[in-house]
C-alpha positions in Angstrom: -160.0 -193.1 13.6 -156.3 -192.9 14.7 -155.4 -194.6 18.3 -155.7 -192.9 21.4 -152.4 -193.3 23.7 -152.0 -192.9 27.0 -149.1 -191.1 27.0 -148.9 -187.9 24.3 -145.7 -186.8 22.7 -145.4 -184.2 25.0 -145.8 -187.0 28.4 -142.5 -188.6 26.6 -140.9 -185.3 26.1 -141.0 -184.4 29.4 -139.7 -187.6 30.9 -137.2 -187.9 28.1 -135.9 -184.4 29.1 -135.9 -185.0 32.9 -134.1 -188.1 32.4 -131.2 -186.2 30.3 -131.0 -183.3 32.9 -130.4 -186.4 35.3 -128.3 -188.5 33.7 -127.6 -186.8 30.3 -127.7 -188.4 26.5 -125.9 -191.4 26.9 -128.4 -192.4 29.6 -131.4 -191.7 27.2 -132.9 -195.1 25.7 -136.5 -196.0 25.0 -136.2 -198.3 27.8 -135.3 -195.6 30.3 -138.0 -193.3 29.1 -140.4 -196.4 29.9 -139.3 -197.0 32.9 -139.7 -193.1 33.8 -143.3 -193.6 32.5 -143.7 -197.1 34.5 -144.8 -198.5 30.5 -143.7 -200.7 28.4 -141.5 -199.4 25.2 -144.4 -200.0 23.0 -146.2 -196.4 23.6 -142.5 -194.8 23.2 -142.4 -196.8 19.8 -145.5 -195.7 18.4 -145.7 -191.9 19.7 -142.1 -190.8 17.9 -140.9 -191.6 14.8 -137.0 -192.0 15.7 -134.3 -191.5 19.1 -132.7 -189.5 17.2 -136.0 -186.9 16.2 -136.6 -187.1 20.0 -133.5 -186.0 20.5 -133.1 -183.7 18.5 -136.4 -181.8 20.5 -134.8 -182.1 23.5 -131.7 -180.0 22.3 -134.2 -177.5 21.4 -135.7 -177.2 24.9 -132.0 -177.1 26.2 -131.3 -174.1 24.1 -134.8 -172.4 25.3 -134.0 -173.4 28.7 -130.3 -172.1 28.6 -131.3 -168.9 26.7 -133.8 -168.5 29.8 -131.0 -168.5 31.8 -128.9 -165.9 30.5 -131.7 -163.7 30.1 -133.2 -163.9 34.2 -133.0 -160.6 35.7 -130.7 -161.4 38.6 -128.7 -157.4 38.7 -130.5 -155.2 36.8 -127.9 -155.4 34.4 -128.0 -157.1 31.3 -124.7 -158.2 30.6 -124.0 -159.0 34.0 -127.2 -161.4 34.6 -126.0 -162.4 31.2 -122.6 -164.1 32.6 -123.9 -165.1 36.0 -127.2 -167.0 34.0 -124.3 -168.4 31.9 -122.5 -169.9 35.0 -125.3 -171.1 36.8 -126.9 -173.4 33.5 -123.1 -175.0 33.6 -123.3 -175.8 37.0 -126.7 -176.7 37.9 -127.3 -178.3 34.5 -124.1 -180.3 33.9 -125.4 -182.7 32.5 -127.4 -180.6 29.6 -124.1 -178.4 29.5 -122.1 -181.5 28.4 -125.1 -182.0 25.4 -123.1 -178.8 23.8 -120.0 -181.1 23.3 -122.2 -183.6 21.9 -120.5 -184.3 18.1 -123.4 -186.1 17.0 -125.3 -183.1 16.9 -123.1 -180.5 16.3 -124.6 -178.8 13.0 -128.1 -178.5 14.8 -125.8 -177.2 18.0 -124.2 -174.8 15.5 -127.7 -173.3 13.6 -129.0 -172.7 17.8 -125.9 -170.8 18.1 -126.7 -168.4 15.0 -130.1 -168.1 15.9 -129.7 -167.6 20.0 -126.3 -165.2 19.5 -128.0 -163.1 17.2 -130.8 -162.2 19.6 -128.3 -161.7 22.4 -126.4 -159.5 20.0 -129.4 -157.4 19.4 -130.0 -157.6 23.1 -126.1 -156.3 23.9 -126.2 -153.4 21.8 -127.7 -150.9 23.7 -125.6 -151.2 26.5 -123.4 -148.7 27.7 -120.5 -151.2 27.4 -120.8 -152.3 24.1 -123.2 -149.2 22.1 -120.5 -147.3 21.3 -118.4 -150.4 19.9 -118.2 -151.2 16.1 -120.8 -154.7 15.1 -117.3 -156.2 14.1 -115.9 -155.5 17.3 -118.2 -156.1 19.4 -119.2 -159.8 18.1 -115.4 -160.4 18.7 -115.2 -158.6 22.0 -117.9 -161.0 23.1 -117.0 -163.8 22.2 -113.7 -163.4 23.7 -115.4 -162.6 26.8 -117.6 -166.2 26.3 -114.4 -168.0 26.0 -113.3 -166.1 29.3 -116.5 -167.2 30.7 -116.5 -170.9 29.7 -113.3 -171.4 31.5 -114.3 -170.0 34.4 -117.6 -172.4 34.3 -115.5 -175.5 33.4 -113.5 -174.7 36.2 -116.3 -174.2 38.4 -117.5 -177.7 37.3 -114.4 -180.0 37.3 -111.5 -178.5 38.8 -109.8 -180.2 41.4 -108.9 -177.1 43.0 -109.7 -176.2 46.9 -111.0 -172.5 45.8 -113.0 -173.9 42.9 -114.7 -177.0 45.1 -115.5 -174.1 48.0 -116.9 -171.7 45.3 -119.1 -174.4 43.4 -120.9 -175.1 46.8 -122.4 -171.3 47.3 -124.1 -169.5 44.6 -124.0 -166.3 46.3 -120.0 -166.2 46.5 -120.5 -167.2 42.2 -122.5 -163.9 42.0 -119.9 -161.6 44.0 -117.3 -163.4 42.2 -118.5 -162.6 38.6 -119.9 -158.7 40.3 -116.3 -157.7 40.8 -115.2 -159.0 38.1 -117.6 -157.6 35.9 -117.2 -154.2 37.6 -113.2 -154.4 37.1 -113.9 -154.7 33.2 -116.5 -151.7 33.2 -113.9 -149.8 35.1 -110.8 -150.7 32.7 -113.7 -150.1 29.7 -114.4 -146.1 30.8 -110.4 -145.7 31.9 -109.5 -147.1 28.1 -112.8 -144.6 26.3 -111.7 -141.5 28.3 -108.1 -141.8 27.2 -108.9 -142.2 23.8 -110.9 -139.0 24.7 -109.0 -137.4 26.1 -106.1 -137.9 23.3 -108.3 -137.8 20.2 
């Protein structure tokens, strides 16, 4: 009859994972996730077979948890509440939003990417900004638009900046901020489709 332990793999998990939204990877040890446990490392030892398999598990929850977040209804709009979920991981989860630079585990980064993007593809095609866009040209319309985006959130996070330190304090002004912009593409969008309309 196998052992019974007192913590389960999910117990060390969960502290694991609230330790790296803390304090992020380089803060995760077997020692740490003891102490978050108030145990010796002996349970952590037995219960998982390597740091690194642990690890790797916690990426996945950040990739559920950061696909929940650009999925939350927050407009009505998917694209929108797409951008503004995008925004908020970065600045409320810095520490799991660093894990993306991580080089250690950038081919298991990179097979989340195919696998999330392709949903949020499938997700974005319907929508009156992109349906009537070649697959081609949308992919590369939105991930010009991510690259826009990830500036903005890296700005939001570490810029130096008077604007940026007053905007990273107040959610609401993040929202309005990304709103107008948002409406300022959708308005340059239907100007651009009705002249090509209009001179086709």
């Amino acid at each position: 009859m196998p052992p019974k332990y007192k913590y389960e793999i999910k117990d060390i998990l969960d502290a694991a994972f609230k330790i790296l939204r803390k304090k992020g990877m380089e803060s995760l040890t077997a020692r740490a996730i003891a102490n978050e446990l108030k145990t010796s490392t002996a349970p952590i030892y037995s219960q998982i077979k390597s740091m690194r398999k642990l690890k790797e598990a916690l990426i996945e929850r950040l990739w559920e948890l950061y696909f929940d977040y650009m999925t939350r209804p927050t407009t009505g709009d998917f694209v929108l509440d797409h951008s503004i979920g995008y925004v908020l991981f970065a600045l409320r989860e810095k520490h799991l939003f660093r894990c993306f630079y991580d080089e250690g585990f950038t081919k298991l980064h990179q097979n989340y990417v195919e696998i999330y993007e392709k949903r949020l593809y499938e997700l974005f095609a319907d929508h009156p900004l992109y349906k009537s866009i070649p697959d081609q040209d949308r992919e590369s319309i939105m991930l010009k638009a991510l690259s826009s985006l990830h500036g903005f959130a890296d700005l939001l996070n570490h810029s130096p900046r008077k604007e940026f330190i007053e905007l990273r304090k107040d959610e609401k002004k993040i929202i309005e901020y990304l709103t107008k912009d948002y409406q300022q593409t959708l308005f340059i969008v239907e100007a651009v489709k009705a002249y090509i309309k209009a001179n086709s």
